[in-house]
C-alpha positions in Angstrom: 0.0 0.0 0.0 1.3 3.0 -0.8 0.9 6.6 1.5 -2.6 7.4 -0.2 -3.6 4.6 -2.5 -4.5 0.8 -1.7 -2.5 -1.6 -3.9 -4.8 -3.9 -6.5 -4.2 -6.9 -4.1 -5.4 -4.9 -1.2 -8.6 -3.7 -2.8 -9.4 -6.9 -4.0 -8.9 -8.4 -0.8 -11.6 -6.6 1.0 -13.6 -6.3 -1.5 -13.9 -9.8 -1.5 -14.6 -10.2 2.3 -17.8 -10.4 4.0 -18.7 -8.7 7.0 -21.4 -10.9 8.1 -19.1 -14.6 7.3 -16.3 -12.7 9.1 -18.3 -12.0 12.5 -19.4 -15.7 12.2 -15.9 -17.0 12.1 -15.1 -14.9 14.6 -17.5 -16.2 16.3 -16.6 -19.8 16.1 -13.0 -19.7 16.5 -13.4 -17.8 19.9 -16.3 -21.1 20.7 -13.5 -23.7 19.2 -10.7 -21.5 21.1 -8.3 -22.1 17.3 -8.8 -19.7 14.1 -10.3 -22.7 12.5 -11.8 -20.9 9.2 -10.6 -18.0 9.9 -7.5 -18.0 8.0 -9.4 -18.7 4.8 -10.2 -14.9 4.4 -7.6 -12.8 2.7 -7.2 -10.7 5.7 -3.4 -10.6 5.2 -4.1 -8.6 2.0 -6.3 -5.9 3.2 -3.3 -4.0 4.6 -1.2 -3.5 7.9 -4.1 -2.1 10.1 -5.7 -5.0 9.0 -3.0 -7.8 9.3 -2.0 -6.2 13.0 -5.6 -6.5 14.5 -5.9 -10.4 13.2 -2.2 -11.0 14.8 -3.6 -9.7 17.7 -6.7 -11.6 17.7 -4.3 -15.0 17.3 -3.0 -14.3 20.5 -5.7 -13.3 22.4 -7.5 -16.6 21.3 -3.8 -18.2 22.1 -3.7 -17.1 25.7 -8.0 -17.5 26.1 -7.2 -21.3 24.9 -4.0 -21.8 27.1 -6.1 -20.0 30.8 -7.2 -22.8 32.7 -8.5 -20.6 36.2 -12.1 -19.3 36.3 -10.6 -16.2 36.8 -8.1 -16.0 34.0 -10.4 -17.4 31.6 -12.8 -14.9 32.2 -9.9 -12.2 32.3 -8.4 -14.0 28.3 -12.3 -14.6 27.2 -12.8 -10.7 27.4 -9.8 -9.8 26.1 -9.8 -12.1 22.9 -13.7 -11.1 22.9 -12.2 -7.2 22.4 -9.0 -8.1 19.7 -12.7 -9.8 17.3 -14.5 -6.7 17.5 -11.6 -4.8 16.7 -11.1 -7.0 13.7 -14.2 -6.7 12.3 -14.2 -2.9 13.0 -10.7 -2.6 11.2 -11.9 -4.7 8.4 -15.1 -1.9 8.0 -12.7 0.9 8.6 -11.0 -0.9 5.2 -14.4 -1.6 3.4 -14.8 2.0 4.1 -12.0 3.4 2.6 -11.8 1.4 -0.7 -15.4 2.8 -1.2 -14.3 6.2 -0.4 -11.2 6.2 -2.9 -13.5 4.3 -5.6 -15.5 7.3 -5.6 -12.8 9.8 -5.1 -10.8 8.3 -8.2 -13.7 9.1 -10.4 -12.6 13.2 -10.1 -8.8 13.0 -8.9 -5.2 10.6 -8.5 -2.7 10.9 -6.3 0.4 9.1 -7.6 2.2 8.2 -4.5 4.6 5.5 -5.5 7.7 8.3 -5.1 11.3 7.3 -5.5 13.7 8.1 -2.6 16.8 9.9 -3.2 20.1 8.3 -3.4 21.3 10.7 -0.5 20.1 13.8 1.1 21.0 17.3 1.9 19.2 20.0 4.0 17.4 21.3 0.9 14.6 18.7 0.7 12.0 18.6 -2.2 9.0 16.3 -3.0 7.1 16.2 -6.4 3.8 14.9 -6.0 2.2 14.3 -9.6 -1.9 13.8 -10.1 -5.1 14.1 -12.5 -7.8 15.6 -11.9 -11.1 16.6 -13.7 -14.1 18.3 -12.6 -16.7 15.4 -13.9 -16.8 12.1 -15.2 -17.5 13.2 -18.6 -14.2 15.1 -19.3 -11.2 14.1 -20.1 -8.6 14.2 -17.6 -6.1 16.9 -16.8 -2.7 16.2 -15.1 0.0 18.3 -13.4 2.6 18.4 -10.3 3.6 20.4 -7.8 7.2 20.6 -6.2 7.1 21.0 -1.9 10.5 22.4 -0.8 11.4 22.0 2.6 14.8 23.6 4.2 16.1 21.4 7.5 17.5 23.5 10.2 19.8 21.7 12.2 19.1 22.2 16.3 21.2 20.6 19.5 18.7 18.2 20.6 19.2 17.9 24.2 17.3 15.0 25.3 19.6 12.9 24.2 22.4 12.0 26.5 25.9 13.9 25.6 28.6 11.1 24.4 31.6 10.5 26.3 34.0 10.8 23.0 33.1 12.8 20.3 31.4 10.5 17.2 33.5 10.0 14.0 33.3 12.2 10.9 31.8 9.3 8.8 29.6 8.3 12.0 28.0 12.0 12.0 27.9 11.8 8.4 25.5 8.7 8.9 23.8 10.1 11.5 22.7 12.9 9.3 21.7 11.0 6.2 20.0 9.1 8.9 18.1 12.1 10.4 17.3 13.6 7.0 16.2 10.3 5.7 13.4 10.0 8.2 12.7 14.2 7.9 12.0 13.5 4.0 9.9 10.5 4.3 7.7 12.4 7.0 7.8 15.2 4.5 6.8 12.9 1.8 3.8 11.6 3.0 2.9 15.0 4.2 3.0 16.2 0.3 0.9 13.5 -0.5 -1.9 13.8 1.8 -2.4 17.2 1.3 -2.8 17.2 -1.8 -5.1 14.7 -1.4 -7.0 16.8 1.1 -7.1 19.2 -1.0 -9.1 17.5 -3.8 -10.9 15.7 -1.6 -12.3 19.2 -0.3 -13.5 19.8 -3.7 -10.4 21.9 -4.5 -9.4 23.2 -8.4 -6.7 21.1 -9.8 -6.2 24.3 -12.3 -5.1 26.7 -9.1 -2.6 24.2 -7.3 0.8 25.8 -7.9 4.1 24.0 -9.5 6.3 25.0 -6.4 5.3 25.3 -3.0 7.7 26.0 0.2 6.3 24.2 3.1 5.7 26.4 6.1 8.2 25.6 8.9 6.3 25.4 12.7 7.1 28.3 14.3 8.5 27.1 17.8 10.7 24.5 16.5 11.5 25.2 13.0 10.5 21.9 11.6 7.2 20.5 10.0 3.7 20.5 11.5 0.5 19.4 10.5 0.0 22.4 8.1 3.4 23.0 6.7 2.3 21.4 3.7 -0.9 23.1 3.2 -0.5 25.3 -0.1 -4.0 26.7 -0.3 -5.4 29.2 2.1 -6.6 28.2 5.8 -10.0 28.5 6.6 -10.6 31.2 9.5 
């Protein structure tokens, strides 16, 4: 999956699924105290929020099957109870989304499948490319926009002061390390806004080809808005 789109296995995964089998097998496998069925769904496909909540519904029906006190199998029977709801809700959560982007890619496309850089420097930039049109009857238009992001370098004093000073090729690595993690965060920042922004109903025609992102005041770094290129509303 990428950081705005689901991948073709993904969709076709929950798409696949239904709701009301899935609560029955649920169901049974918390009766049988094993997955039994279970397993037989693609839930593997549907993505990582998916795939986490059925890991941690194996081991809540693992420690349930394992308790042999009243007490602690009333304690596990809860608990693995809890992780099944919170499958099936992830799983509608999913069902959710693939019928919010079907619709969305009717009018607009994000293409978020962005290459990173061989190696960084301060000067960070992110080109998010897309198409757009404003109904299903035209053709569609495409463009990009450039974000631009300057990293300020600050002591960061939470972290504990080394007793010999680190290498020149360690602090090298350190920073590629740092600016690595700044640009990816950056990245997916790009991509959800402009996302957002179509999403809000916004004009493909006024998104500009370069954009600085705004640096947070207090800290100099990126915030929730930094990437935001259209006006905020009061």
């Amino acid at each position: 999956m990428g950081a705005v789109n689901l991948s073709e296995t993904e969709k076709s995964a929950i798409a696949s699924i239904d709701e009301r089998e899935l609560g029955a097998l649920i169901d049974q496998a918390i009766r049988d105290e094993q997955l039994g069925d279970l397993p037989k769904l693609p839930l593997s496909n549907c993505g990582r929020y998916v795939s986490s909540k059925l890991h941690r519904f194996g081991e809540a029906l693992s420690r349930y099957g394992q308790a042999k006190a009243a007490k602690k199998r009333s304690e596990t029977k809860y608990s693995v109870e809890k992780a099944g709801r919170d499958l099936s809700f992830a799983v509608g959560q999913m069902k959710s989304r693939l019928e919010e982007e079907t619709k969305n890619g009717e009018l607009f496309y994000v293409y978020d499948q962005i290459h990173w850089p061989s190696r960084f420097s301060a000067d960070l930039t992110v080109r998010v490319s897309y198409r757009w049109r404003r109904s299903v009857d035209e053709d569609w238009k495409h463009g990009s926009i450039t974000f631009a992001h300057k990293v300020v370098s600050r002591p960061d004093f939470s972290r504990p002061t080394p007793k010999r000073k680190p290498s020149a090729a360690k602090q090298a690595q350190d920073l590629q390390d740092h600016l690595a993690g700044t640009w990816e965060s950056f990245m997916q920042s790009s991509l959800w806004a402009v996302r957002d922004y179509f999403k809000d109903g916004g004009d493909g025609a006024l998104i500009p080809e370069k954009f600085q992102a705004i640096p947070d005041s207090h800290t100099g770094g990126l915030n929730n808005f930094s990437t935001q290129f259209w006006p905020r509303k009061a």
